[in-house]
N, C-alpha and C positions, 0 to 999 in steps of 0.2 A: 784709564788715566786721561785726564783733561787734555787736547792742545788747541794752542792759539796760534793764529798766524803769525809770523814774523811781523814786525815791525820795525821800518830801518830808518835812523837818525844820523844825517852828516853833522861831524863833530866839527868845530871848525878852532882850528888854533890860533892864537893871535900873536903876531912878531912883534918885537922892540927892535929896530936895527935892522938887521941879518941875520944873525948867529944867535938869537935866544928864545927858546920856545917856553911860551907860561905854561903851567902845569892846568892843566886840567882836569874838571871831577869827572870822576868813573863812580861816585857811590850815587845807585839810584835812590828814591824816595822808598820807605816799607811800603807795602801791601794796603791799600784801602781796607776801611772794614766798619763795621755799622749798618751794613746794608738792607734794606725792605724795598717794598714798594705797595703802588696803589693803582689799581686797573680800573678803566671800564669798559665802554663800548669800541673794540678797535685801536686800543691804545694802550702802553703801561708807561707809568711814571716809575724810575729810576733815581733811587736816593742812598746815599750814604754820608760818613762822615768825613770830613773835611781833614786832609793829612795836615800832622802838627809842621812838615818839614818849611823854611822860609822859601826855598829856591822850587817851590811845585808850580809846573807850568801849567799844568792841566792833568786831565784824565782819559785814560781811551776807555769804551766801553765795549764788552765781548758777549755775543750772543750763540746759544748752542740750545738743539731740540732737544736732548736729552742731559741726565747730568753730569752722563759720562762722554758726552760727544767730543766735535772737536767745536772750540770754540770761536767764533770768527768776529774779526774787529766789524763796527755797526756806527760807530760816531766817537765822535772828542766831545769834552767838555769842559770849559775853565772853573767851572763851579761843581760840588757836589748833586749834581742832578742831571739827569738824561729822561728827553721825552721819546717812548720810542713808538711812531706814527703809523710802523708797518705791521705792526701787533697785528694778528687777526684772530676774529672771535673765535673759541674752543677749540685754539691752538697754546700747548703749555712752552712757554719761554724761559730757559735759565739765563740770569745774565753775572756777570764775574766783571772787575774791575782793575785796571792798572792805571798808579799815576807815574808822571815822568818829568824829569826837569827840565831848565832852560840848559842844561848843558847834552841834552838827548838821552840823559840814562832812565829806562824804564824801571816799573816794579816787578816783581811777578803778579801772577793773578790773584787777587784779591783769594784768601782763602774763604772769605763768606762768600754763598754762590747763592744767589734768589731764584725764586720762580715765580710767574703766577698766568693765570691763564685771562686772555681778556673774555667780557661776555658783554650779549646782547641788553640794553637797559631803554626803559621810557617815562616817561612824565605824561604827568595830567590825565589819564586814562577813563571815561568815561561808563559806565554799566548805569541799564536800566534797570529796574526792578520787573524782574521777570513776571510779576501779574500784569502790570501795564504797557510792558513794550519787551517782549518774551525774545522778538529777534535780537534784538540788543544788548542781552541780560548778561551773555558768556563770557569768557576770555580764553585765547588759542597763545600759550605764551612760543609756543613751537616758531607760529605764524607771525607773534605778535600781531592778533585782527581781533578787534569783537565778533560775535559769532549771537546765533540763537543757542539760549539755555538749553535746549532737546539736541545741539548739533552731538555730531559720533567725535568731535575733535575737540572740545569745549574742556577747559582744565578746570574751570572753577563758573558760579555764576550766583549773582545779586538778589536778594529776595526782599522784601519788606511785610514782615508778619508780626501781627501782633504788636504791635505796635515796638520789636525788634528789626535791627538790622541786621541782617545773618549775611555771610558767604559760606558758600555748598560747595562741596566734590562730589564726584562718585566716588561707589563704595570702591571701587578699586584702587582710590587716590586718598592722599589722608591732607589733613591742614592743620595748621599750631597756630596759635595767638603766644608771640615772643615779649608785648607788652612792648610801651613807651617807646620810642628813640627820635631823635632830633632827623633823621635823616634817615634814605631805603638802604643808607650806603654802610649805615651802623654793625647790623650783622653781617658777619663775617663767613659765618658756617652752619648748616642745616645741622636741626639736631639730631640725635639717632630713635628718641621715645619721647612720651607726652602728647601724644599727635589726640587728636579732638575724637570720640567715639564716635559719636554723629557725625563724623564726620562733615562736620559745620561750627563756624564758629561768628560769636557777635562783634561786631567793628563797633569800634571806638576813634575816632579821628586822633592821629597822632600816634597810632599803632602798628608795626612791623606784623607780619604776618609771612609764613615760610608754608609751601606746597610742596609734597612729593607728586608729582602726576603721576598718570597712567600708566607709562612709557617709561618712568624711571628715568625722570630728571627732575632736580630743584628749580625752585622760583620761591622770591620775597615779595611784596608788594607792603607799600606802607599808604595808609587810610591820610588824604587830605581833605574831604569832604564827604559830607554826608545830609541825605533828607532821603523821604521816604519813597521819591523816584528815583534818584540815581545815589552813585558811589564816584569818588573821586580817587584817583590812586596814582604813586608811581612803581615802576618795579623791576625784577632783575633774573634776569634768565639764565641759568647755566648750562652751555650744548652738550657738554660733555657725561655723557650719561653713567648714572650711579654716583655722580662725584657731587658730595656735597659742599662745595668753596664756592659761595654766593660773596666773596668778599668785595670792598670797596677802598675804603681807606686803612692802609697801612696792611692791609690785606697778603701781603705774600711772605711764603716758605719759605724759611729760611737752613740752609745745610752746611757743616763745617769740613772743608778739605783738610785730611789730615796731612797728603800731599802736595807739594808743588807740582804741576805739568812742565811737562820739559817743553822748552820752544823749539818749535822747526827751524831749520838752519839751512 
């Protein structure tokens, strides 16, 4: 069973005179609900939808490791969205939601509860074609470092044959061409079959492309340039091993409490 920390509101009464107290609301706002988010390097964005109630003051936002942890207030927000800064890479976050009025009454926890995990990401990435400049050719997405094609820690590397553009793995590692996307941030999730036999596959600029390594972790990278020396790329590394959630936008789990948590008191 979920809990959150307490959170405490002085009510304040307001006199006419001496002797007459206004009645004040005790009904909190419902439960938030709509919730997602969108990760990347070090960060997760916090979103839901907007309570219909007129008198919503804001929102507090509650963060917990697990999904049955305890949950712990992290920040307010007046609007439907929370940036949350202390995210760290291939560490998983649930977050749960309460809004509350100008009269101090809270909600319970939102019964939608998100997740998602931040990960490592980079732009512009350069590779040589491993005939003309072989130290240059690799990628270490572990490391995030270009590397030499021949290095023991190399995930993938650059070739210009025949007048083809290939990316390689070893045979220990597989690779997929996922076709088109406007962005590295499109795909959401490695897939589990279709992986390349040769374990190589042709770039096409403006192509997403997903890696199993050696070690048994995901990576994306999407093609922004191309000639018959180098590769242009950005990409997306997941720490968390075995786990394929390469997501970006709109990217996180979502789970329905069929319970409320009780509040500490």
């Amino acid at each position: 069973m979920k809990l959150a920390l307490p959170l405490t509101f002085a009510i304040v009464f307001g006199f006419s005179g001496c002797d007459r107290i206004i009645d004040a609301d005790h009904n909190p706002p419902q439960e938030p609900s709509g919730m997602w988010t969108e990760t990347g390097d070090n960060f997760i964005e916090v979103f839901w939808v907007d309570n219909p109630e007129n008198d919503v003051a804001g929102y507090n936002v509650f963060v917990s490791s697990s999904y049955n942890g305890r949950y712990e207030l992290i920040g307010s927000a007046r609007t439907p969205y929370f940036l949350d800064e202390g995210a760290q890479n291939g560490s998983t976050y649930y977050y749960a939601v309460t809004a509350f009025d100008y009269e101090g009454n809270e909600s319970d926890l939102s019964r939608d509860v998100v997740y998602d995990i931040p990960r490592p990401e980079g732009y512009n990435v350069i590779l040589n074609d491993r005939y003309q400049l072989s130290g240059y050719a690799g990628y270490d997405f572990s490391e995030y470092t270009v590397r030499s094609y021949s290095d023991l820690y190399t995930d993938m590397f650059f070739e210009y044959s025949n007048g083809q553009y290939l990316m390689r793995v070893r045979s220990d590692s597989d690779i997929q061409d996922l076709g088109p996307t406007g962005s590295v941030l499109e795909i959401k999730r490695a897939p589990t079959s279709g992986w390349s036999a040769s374990h190589a596959v042709s770039l096409v600029v403006g192509h997403t492309y997903v890696v199993w390594t050696w070690d048994d972790h995901y990576a994306k990278f999407r093609v922004s340039g191309l000639s018959p020396n180098r590769v242009v790329f950005d990409w997306v590394y997941q720490l968390q091993e075995s786990n394929p959630m390469l997501k970006g936008v709109s990217g996180g789990g979502v789970a329905r409490r069929t319970v409320h948590s009780d509040r500490l008191q």
